[in-house]
N, C-alpha and C positions, 0 to 999 in steps of 0.2 A: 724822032723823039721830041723833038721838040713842039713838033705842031700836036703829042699827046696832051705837053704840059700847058699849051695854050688852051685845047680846047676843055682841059679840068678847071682850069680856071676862068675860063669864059662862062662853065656850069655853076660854079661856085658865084661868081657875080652874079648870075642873072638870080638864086635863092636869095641873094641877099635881097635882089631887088624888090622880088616880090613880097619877100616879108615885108619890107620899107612899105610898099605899096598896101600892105595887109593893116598894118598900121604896129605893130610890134604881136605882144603875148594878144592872145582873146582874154583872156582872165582878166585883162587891165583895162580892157574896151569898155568904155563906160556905156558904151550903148548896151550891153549885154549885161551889166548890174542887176537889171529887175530879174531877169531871170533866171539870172544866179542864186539873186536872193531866196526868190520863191521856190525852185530846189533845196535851196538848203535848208530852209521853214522847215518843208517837206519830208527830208530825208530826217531831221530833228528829232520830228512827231512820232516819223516811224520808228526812230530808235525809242525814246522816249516810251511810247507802246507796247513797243515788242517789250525791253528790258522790266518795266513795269508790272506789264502782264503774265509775261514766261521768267524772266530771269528771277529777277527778284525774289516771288512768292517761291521759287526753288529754294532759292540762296537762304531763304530766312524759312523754308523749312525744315532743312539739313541744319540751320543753326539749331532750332528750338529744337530737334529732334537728340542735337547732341547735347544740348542742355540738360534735354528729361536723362539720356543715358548719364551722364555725370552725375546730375542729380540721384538716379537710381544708384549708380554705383559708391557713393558716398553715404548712402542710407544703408546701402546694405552690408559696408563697409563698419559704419557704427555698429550696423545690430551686431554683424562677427565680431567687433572689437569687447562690447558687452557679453556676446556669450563666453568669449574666450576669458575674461574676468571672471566669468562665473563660474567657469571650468575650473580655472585655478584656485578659486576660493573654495569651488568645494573639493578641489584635489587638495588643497593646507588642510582644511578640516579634516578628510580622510583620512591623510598623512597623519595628523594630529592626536585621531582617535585613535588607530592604530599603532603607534607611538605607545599613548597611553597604555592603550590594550597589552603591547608585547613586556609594557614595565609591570606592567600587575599577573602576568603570569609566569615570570621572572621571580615576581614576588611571590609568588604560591609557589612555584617552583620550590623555589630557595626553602618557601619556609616547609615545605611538603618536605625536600631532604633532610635538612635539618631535624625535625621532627622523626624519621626515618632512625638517623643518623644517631639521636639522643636514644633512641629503643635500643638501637645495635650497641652504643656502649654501656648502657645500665645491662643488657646482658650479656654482656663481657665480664662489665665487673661484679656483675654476678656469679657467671660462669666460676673468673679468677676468685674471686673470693671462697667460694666452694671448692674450688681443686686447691688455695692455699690451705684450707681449714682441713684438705683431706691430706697434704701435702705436712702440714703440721702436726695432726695426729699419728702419720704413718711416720714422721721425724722423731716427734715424743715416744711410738713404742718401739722405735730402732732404738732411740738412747734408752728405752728403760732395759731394753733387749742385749744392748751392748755394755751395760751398769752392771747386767746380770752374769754377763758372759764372762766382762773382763774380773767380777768377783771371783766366779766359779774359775776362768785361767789362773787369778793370782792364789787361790787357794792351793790347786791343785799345783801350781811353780814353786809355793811358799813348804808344801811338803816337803817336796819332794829336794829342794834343795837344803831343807832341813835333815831329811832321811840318809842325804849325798854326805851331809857335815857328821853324820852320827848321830845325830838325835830321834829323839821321836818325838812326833810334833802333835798336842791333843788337838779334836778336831775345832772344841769350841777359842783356845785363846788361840788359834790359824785367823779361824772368821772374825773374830773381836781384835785381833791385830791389823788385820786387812779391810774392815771396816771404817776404823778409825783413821788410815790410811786414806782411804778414799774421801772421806771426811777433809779432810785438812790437816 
């Protein structure tokens, strides 16, 4: 084992050596600068190019592209915000008129019953006024009916309670006593 550990480290020395010998990194060799340089110009250019040519004109037409869409949708965002004003104003108006409209047939309405309403009781009291006037004539000849009746009962009571007492009763001082009776 041991002559493992010699000979890993006899491996390890001699890499070192050679880099020593190498001179360290190549990146740092200054011999090799120019043509480091002139790569990197190189690879520069190419980027520079390509991103220029392909990248870029992408980049900035997905920009302007979504510019025009916001744009678009911002316009067309206004006109909807303007129709829908306009919607509304002319749905208030609508509203409005109709409003009106439903108070003015309300008011025909109203005055159409009313109007109705005045016929039906002028004849009523129409009606009532003609069944009172038949109501009072047919009253007047019950009383003149009943003036005449309770004349003729008290006559006919006044005899005969006369005839009961023993008298005889003439016919006219019956009625001229019974008259004046009724009189007051």
């Amino acid at each position: 084992m041991a002559n493992t550990t010699n000979t890993a480290d006899a491996s390890q020395d001699a890499f070192r050596a050679a880099e020593e010998a190498a001179g360290g990194l190549p990146q740092l060799e200054l011999s090799t600068f120019p043509n480091q340089i002139f790569w990197l110009a190189v690879t520069l250019v190419v980027i520079f190019f390509v991103l220029s040519k392909v990248a870029l004109p992408r980049i900035a037409s997905v920009l302007a592209e979504r510019r025009g869409t916001i744009t678009n949708d911002i316009a067309a965002a206004e006109d909807l915000k303007a129709k829908a004003l306009e919607a509304e104003e002319t749905y208030n108006k609508a509203l409005a008129d109709a409003r009106t409209e439903a108070a003015q047939i309300v008011a025909d309405t109203k005055a159409e019953i009313q109007a109705d309403l005045d016929k039906a009781i002028a004849k009523a009291d129409a009606e009532i006024a003609a069944k009172a006037a038949e109501s009072e004539t047919a009253i007047a000849d019950i009383r003149a009916g009943a003036e005449e009746a309770v004349k003729a009962v008290a006559k006919d009571t006044a005899k005969e309670i006369i005839a009961a007492l023993g008298g005889k009763a003439d016919g006219r001082t019956v009625t001229s006593a019974v008259t004046a009776r009724m009189k007051g």
